[in-house]
N, C-alpha and C positions, 0 to 999 in steps of 0.2 A: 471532487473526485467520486461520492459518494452516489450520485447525480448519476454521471459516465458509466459506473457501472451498472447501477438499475436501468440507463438505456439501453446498453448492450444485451442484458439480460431481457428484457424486452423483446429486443429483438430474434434474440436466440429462441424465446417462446410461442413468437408466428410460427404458425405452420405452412411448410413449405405446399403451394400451390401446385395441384394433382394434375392441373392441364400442362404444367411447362412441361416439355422434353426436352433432349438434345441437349445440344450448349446450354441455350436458358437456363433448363434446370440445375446442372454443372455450375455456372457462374452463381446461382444463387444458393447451393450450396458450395461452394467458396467461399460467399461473403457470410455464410451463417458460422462456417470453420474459425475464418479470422476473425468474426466477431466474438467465439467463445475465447480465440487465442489473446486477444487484445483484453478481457475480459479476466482471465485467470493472469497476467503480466497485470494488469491495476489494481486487480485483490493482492498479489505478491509484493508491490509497491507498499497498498496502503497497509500492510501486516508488519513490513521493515519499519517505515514512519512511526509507528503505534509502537514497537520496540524501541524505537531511538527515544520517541518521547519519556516511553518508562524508564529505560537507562540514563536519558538526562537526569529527571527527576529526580533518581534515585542517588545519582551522584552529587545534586544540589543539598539534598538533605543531608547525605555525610559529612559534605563540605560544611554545612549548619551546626551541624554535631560535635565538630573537631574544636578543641583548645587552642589554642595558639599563644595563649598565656606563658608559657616556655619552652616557647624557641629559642633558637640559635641567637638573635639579633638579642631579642629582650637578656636573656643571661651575659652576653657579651656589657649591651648597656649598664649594669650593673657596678 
């Protein structure tokens, strides 16, 4: 992912060519627009991921933390 977006970035950083006119130049900026748009959608992507991961984590380790030594089941066994 990380890849993708330093391409797009890339390409966002050409500089649009001074001879095109017309359409031409139109079509390619279009394609520098939806490259910035595809570009800020995969950074918003990978900023969700990077959160779920810390919120796993962080729910792994409470889970780690927790007793379970007297619960419901063990005091019933009793």
């Amino acid at each position: 992912m990380e890849e993708a977006i330093d391409g797009l970035i890339e390409e966002i950083r050409k500089p649009v060519d001074q001879e095109l006119t017309g359409s031409a130049r139109k079509a390619e900026l279009s394609a520098i627009k939806q490259s910035v748009i595809d570009a800020r959608e995969l950074i918003q992507e990978r900023q969700k991921l990077e959160e779920l991961i810390r919120s796993l984590s962080e729910d792994e380790e409470q889970l780690e933390q927790r007793d379970f030594r007297g619960g419901f089941a063990e005091k019933m066994a009793k």
